[in-house]
Biopython code that builds the backbone (N, CA, C, O; Angstrom):
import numpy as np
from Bio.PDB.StructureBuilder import StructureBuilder

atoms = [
    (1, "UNK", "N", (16.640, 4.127, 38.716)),
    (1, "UNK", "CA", (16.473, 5.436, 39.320)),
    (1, "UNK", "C", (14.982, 5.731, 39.425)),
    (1, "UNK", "O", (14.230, 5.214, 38.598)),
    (2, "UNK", "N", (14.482, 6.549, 40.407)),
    (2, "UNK", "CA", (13.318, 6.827, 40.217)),
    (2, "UNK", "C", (13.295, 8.471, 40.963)),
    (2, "UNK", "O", (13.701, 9.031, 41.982)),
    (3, "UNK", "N", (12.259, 8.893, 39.249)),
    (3, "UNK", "CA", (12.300, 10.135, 39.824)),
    (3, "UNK", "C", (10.842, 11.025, 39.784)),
    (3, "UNK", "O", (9.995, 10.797, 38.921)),
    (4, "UNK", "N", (10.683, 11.960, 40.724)),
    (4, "UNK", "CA", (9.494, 12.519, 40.787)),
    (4, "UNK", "C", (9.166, 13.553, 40.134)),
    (4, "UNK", "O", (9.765, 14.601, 40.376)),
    (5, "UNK", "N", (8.130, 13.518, 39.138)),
    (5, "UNK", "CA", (8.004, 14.201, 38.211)),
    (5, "UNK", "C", (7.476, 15.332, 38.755)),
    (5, "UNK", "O", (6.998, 15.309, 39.889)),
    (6, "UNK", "N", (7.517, 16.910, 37.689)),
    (6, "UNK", "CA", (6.269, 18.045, 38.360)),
    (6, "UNK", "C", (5.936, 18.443, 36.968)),
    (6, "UNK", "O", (6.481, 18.204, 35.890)),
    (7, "UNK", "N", (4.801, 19.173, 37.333)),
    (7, "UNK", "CA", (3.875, 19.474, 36.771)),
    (7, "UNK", "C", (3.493, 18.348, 35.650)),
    (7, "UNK", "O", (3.936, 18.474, 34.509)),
    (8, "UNK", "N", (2.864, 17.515, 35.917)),
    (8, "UNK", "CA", (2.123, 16.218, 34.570)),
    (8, "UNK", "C", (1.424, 15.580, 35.374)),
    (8, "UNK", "O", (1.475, 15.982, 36.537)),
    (9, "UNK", "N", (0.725, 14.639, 35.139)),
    (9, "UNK", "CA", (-0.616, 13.932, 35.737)),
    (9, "UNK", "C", (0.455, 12.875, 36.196)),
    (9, "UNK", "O", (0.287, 12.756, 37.410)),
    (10, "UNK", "N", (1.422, 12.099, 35.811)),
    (10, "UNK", "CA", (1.995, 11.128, 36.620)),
    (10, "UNK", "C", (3.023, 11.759, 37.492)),
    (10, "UNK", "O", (3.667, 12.737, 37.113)),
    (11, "UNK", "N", (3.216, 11.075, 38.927)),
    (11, "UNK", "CA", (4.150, 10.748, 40.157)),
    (11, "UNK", "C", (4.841, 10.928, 39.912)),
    (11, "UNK", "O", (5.302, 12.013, 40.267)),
    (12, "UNK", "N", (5.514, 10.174, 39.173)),
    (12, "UNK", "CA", (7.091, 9.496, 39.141)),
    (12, "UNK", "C", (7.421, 8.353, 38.318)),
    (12, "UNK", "O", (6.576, 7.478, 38.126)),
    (13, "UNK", "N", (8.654, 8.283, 37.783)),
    (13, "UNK", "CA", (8.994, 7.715, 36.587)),
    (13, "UNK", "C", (10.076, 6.675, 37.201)),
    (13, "UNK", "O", (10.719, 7.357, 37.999)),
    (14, "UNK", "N", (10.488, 5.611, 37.213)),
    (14, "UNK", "CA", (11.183, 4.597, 37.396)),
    (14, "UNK", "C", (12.209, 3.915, 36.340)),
    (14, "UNK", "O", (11.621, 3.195, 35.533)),
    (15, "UNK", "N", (13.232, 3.965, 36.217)),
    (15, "UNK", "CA", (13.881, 3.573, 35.111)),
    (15, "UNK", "C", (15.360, 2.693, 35.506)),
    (15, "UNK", "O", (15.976, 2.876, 36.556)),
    (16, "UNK", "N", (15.720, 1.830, 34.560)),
    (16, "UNK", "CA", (17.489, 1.336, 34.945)),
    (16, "UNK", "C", (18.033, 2.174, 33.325)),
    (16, "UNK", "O", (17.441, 2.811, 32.453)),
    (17, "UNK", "N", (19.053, 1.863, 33.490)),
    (17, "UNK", "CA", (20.159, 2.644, 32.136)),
    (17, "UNK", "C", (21.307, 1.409, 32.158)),
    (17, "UNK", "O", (22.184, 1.515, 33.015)),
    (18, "UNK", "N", (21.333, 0.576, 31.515)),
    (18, "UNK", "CA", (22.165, -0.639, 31.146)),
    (18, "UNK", "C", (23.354, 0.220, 29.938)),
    (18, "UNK", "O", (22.955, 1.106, 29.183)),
    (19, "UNK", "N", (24.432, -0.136, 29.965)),
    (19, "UNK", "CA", (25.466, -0.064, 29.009)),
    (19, "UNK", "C", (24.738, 1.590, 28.226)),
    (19, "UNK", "O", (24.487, 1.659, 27.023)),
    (20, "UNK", "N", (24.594, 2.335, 28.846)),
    (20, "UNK", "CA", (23.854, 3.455, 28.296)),
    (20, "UNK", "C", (22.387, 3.369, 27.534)),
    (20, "UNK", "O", (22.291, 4.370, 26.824)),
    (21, "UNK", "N", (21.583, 2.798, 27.458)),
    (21, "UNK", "CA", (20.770, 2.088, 27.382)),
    (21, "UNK", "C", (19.442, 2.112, 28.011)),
    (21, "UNK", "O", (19.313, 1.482, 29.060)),
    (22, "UNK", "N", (18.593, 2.647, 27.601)),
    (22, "UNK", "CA", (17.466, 2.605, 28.817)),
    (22, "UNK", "C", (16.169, 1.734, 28.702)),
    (22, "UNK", "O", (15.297, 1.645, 27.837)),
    (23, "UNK", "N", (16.351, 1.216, 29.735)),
    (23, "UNK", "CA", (15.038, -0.384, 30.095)),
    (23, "UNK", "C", (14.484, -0.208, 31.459)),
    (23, "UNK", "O", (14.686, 0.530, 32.423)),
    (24, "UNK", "N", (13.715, -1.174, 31.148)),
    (24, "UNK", "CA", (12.264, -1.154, 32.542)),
    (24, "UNK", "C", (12.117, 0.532, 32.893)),
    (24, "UNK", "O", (12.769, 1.001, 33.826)),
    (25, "UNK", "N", (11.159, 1.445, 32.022)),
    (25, "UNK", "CA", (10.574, 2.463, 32.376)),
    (25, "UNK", "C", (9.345, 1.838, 32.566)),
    (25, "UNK", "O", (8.769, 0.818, 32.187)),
    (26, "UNK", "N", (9.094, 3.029, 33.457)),
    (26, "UNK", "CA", (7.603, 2.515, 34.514)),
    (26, "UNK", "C", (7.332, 3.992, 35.473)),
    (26, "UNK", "O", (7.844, 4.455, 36.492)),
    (27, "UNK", "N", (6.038, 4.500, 34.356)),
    (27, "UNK", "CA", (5.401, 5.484, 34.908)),
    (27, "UNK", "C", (4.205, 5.352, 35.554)),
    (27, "UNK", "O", (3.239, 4.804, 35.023)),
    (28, "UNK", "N", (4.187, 5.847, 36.745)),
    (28, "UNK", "CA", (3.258, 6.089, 37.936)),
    (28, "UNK", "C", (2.107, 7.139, 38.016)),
    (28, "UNK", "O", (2.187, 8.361, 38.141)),
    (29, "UNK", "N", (1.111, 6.403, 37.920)),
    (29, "UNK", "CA", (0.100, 7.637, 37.802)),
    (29, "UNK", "C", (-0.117, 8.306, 36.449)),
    (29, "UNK", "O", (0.812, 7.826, 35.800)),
    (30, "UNK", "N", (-0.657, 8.971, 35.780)),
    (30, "UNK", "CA", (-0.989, 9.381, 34.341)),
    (30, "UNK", "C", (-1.823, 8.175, 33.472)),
    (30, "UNK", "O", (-2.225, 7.047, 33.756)),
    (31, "UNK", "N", (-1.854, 8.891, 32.457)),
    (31, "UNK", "CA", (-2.482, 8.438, 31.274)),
    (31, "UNK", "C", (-1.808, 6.468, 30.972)),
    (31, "UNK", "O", (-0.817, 6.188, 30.297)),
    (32, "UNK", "N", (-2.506, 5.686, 31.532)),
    (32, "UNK", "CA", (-1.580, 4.221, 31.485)),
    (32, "UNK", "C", (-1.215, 3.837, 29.953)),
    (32, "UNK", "O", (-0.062, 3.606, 29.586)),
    (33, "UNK", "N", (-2.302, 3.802, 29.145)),
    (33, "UNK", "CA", (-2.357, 3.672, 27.839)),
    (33, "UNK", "C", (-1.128, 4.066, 27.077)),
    (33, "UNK", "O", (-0.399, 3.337, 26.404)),
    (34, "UNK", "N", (-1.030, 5.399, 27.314)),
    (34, "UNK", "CA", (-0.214, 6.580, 27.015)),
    (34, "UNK", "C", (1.498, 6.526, 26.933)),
    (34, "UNK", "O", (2.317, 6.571, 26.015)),
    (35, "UNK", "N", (1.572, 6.389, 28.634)),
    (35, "UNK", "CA", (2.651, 6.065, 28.985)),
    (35, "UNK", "C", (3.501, 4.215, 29.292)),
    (35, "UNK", "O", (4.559, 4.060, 29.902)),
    (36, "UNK", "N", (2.759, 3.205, 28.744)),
    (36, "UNK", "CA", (2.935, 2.185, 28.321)),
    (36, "UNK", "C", (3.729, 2.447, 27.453)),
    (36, "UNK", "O", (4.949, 2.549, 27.578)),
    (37, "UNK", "N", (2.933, 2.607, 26.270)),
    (37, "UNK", "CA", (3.211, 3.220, 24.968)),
    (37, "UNK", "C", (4.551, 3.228, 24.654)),
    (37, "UNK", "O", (5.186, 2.515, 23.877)),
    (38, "UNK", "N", (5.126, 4.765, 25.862)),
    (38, "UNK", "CA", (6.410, 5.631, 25.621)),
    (38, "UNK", "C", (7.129, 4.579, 25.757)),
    (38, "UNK", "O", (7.937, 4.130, 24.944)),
    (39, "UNK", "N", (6.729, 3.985, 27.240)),
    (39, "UNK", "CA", (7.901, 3.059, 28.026)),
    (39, "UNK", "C", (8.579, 1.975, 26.792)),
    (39, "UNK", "O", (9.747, 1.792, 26.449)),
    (40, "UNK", "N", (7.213, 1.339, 26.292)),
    (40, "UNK", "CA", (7.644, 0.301, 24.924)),
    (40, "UNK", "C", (8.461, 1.062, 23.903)),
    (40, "UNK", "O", (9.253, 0.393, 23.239)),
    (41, "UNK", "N", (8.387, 2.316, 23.688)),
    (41, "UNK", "CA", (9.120, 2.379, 22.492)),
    (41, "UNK", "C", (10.017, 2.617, 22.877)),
    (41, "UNK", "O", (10.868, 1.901, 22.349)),
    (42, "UNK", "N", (10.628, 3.587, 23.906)),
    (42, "UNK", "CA", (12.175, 3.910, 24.355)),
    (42, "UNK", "C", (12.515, 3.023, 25.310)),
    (42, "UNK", "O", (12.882, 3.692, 26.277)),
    (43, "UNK", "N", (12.594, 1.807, 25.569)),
    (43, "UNK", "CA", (12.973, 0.511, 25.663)),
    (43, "UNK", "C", (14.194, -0.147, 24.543)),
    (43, "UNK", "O", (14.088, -0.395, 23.342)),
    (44, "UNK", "N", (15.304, -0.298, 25.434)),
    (44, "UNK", "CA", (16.851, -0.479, 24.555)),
    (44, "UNK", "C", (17.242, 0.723, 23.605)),
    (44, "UNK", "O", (17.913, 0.598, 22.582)),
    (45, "UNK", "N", (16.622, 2.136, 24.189)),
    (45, "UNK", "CA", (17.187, 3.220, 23.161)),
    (45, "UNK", "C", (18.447, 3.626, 24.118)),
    (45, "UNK", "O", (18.674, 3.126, 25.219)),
    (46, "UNK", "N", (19.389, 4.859, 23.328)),
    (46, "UNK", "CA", (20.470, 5.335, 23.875)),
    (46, "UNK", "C", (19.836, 6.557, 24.438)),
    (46, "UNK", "O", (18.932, 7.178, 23.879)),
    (47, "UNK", "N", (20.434, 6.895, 25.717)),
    (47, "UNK", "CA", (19.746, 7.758, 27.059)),
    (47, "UNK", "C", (19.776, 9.025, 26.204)),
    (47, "UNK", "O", (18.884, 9.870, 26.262)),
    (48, "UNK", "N", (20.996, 9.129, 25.296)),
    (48, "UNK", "CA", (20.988, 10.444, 24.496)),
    (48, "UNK", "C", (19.834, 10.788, 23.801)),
    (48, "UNK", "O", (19.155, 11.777, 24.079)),
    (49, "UNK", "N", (19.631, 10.133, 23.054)),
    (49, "UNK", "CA", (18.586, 9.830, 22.256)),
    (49, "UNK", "C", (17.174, 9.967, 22.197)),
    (49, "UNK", "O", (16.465, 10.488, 21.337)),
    (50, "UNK", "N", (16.918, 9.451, 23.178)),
    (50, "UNK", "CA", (15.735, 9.945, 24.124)),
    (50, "UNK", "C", (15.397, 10.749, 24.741)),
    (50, "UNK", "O", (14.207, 10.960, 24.975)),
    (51, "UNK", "N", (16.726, 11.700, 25.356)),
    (51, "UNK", "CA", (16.803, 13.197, 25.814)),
    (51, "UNK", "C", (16.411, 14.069, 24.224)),
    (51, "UNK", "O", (15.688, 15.060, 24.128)),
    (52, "UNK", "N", (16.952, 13.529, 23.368)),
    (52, "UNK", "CA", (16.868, 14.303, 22.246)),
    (52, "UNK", "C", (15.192, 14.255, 21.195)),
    (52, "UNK", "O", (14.547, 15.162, 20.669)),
    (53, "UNK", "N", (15.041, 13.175, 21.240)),
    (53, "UNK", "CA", (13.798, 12.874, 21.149)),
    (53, "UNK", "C", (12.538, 13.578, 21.894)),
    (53, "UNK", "O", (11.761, 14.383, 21.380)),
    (54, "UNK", "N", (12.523, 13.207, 22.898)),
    (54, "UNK", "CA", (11.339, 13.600, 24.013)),
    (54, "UNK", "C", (11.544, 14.612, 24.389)),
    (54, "UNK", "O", (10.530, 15.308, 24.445)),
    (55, "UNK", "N", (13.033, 15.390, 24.910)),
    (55, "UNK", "CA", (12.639, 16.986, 25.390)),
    (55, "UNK", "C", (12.167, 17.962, 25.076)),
    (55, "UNK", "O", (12.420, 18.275, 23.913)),
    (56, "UNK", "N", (11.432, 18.764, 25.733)),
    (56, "UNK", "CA", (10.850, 20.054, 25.063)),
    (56, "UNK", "C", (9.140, 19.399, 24.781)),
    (56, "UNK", "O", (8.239, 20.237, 24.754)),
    (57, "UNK", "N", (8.885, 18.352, 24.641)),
    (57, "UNK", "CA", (7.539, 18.145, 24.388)),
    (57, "UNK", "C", (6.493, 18.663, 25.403)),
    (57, "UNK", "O", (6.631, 18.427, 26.603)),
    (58, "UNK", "N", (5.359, 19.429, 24.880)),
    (58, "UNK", "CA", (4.995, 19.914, 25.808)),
    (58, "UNK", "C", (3.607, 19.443, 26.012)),
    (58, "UNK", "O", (3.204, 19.048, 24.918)),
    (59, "UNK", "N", (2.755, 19.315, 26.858)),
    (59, "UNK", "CA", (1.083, 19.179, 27.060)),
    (59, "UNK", "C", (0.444, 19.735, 27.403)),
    (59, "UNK", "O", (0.350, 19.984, 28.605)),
    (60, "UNK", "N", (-0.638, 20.403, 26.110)),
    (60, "UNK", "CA", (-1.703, 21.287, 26.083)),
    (60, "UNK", "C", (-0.591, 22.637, 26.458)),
    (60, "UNK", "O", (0.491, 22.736, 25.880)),
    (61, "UNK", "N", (-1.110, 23.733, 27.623)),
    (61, "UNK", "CA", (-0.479, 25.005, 27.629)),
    (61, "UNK", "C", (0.409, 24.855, 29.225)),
    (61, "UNK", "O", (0.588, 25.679, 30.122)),
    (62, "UNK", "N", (0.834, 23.418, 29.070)),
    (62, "UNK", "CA", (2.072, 23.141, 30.253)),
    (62, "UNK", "C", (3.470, 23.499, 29.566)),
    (62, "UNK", "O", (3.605, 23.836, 28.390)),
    (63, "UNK", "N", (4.265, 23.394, 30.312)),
    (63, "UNK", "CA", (5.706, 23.520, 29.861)),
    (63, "UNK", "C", (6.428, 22.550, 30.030)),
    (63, "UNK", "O", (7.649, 22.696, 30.089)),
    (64, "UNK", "N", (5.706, 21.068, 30.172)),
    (64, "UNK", "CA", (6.534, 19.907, 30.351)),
    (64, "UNK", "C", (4.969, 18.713, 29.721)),
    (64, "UNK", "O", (3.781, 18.910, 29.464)),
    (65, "UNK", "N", (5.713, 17.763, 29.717)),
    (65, "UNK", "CA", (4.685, 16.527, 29.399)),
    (65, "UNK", "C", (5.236, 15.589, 30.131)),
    (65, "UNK", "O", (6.179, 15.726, 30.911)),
    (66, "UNK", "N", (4.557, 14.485, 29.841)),
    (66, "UNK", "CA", (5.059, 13.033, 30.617)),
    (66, "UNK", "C", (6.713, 12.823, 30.011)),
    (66, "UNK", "O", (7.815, 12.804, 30.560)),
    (67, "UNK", "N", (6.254, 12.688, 28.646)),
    (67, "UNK", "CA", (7.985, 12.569, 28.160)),
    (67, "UNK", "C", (8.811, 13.384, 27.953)),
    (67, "UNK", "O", (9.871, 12.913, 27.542)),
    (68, "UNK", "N", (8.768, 14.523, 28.076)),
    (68, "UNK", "CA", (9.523, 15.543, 28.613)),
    (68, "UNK", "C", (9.990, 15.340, 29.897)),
    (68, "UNK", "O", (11.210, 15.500, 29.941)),
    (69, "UNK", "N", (9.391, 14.990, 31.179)),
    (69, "UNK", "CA", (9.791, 15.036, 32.409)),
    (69, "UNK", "C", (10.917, 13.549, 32.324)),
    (69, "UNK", "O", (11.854, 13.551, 33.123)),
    (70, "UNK", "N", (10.780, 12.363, 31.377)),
    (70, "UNK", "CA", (11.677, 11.000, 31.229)),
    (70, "UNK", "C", (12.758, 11.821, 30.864)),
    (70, "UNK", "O", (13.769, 11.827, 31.566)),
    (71, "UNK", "N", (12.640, 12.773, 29.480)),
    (71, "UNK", "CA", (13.813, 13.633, 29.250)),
    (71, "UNK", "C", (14.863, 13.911, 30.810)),
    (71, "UNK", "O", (15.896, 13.377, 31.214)),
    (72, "UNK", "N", (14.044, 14.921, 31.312)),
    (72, "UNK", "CA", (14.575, 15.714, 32.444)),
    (72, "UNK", "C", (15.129, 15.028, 33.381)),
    (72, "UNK", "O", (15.995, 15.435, 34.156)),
    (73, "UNK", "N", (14.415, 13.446, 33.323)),
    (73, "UNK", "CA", (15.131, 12.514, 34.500)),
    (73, "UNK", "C", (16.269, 12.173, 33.717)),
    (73, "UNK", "O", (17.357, 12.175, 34.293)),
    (74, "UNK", "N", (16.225, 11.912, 32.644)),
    (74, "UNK", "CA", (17.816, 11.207, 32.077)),
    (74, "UNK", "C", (19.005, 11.898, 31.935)),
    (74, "UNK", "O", (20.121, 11.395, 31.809)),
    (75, "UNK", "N", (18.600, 13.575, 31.972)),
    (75, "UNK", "CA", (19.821, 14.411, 32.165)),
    (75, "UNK", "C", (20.188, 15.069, 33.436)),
    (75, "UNK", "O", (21.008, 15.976, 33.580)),
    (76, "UNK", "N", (19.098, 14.191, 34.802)),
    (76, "UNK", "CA", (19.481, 14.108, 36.276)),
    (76, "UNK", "C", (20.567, 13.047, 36.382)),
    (76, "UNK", "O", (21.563, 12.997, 37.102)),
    (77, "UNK", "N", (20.149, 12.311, 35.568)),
    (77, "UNK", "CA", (20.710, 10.878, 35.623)),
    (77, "UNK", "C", (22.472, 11.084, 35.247)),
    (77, "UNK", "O", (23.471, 10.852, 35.928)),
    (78, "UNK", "N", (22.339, 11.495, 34.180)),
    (78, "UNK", "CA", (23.027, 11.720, 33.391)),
    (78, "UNK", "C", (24.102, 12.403, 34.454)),
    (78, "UNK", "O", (25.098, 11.735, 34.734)),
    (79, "UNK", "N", (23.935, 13.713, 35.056)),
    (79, "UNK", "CA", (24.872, 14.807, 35.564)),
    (79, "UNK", "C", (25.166, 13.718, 36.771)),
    (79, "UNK", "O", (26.339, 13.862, 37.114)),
    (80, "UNK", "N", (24.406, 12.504, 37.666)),
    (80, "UNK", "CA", (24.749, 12.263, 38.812)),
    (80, "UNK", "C", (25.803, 11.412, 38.554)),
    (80, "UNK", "O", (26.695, 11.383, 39.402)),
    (81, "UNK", "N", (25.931, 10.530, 37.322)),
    (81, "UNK", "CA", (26.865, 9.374, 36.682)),
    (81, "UNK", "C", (28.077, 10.184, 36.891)),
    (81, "UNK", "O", (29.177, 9.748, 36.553)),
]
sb = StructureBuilder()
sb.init_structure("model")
sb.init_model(0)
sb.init_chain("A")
sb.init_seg("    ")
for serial, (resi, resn, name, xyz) in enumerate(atoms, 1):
    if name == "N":
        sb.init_residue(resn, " ", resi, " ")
    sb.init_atom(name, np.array(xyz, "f"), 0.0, 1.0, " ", f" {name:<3s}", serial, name[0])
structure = sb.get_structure()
């Protein structure tokens, strides 16, 4: 799936969801270092999990972050399944 993020320094977020499962994240634009990082650690986690983990995180006096917006894609994801 790939989805377009708002308000955060990256584009858009790219992801598959295997057996519930989420692999090959790949964020566009932002902090590379950063969002490497995320992609490596929530790599083979459960989509739940990661909604639960990452949502609500926020950056600086935004109301979303990079992994907040992966959140927001997985419970797009989630409602389109």
């Amino acid at each position: 799936m790939l989805y377009k993020t708002q308000g955060v320094c990256s584009s858009e977020i790219e992801f598959n969801v295997v057996d519930g499962k989420l692999n090959g994240v790949t964020y566009y634009g932002g902090c590379h270092g950063n969002l490497q990082g995320i992609s490596r650690l929530v790599e083979g986690m459960e989509v739940q999990e990661v909604i639960s983990k990452l949502g609500g995180i926020r950056c600086g006096s935004k109301d979303t972050s990079c992994p907040d917006q992966l959140a927001r894609a997985l419970k797009q994801y989630l409602a389109r399944s």
